[in-house]
Legacy VTK file of the C-alpha trace (Angstrom):
# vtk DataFile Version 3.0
C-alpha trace
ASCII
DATASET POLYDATA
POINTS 96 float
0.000 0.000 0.000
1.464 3.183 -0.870
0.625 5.886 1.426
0.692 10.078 0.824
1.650 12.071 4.130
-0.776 15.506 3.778
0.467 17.948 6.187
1.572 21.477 6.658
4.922 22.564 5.507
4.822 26.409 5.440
7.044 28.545 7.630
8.598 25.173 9.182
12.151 23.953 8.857
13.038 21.105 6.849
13.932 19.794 10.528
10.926 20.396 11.890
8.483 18.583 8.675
11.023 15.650 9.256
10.473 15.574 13.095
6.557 15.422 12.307
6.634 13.133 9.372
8.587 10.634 11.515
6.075 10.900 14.437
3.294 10.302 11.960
5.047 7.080 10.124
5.559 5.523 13.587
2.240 5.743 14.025
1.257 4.154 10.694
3.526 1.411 12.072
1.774 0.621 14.748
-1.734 0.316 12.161
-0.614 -0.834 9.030
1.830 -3.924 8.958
3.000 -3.684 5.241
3.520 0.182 3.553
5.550 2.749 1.616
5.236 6.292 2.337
5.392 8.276 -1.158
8.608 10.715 -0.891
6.327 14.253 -1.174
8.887 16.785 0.551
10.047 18.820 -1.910
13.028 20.805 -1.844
12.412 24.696 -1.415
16.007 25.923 -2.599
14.259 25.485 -5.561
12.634 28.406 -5.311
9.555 27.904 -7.422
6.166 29.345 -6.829
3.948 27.583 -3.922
1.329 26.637 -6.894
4.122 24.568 -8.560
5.131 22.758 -5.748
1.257 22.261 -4.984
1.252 20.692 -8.723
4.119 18.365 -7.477
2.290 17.347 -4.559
-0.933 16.911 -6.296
1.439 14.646 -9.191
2.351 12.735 -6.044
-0.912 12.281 -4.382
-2.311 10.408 -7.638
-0.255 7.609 -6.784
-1.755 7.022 -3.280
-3.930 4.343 -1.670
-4.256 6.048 0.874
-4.053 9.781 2.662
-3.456 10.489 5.867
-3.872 14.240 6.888
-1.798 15.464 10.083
-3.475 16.862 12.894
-3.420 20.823 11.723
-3.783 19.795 7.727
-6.626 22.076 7.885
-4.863 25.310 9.002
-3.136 24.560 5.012
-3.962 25.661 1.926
-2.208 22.902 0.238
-3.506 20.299 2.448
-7.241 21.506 1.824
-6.486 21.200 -1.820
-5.295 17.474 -1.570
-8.234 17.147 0.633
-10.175 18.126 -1.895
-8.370 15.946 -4.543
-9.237 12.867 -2.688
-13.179 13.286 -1.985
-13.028 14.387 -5.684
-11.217 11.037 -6.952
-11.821 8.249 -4.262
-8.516 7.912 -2.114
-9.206 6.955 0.802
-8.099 9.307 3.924
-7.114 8.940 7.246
-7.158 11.755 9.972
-4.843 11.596 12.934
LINES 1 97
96 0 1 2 3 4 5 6 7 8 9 10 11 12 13 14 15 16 17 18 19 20 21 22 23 24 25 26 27 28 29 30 31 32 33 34 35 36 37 38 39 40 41 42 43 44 45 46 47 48 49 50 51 52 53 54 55 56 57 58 59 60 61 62 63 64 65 66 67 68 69 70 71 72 73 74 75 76 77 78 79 80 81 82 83 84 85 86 87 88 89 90 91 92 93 94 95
């Protein structure tokens, strides 16, 4: 099962999305027993506009079974979107 992590990313360190995406994947250890969480961080330096990296994530998002949304996803713009994509096209979400 390949899994897409939705959460927010603006005004946090690379350190900091890292610290929470690690949190959340423990936890998907602990409910799923076989998994592999789609790579969706995207590196900043390349300084392209939000929308395009939105694009990226949406690109990404396409190849999930499932979502799982972070606790805040809905204090995100992004997030919403992908929220969005997935009521729109059928993946399946999960909210922790």
């Amino acid at each position: 099962m390949k899994i897409f992590i939705s959460q927010r990313m603006r005004n946090l360190t690379k350190e900091q999305i890292l610290e929470r995406r690690s949190k959340i994947i423990e936890y998907l250890e602990t409910q799923f027993s076989d998994f592999e969480v789609i790579d969706s961080i995207l590196d900043p330096s390349d300084s392209k506009n939000p929308l395009w990296y939105l694009g990226k994530s949406i690109e990404l998002l396409s190849e999930a079974d499932l979502a799982v949304f972070d606790s805040d996803w809905y204090n995100s713009r992004g997030c919403l979107v992908e929220f969005k994509c997935c009521n729109l096209y059928g993946i399946k979400m999960l909210f922790i």
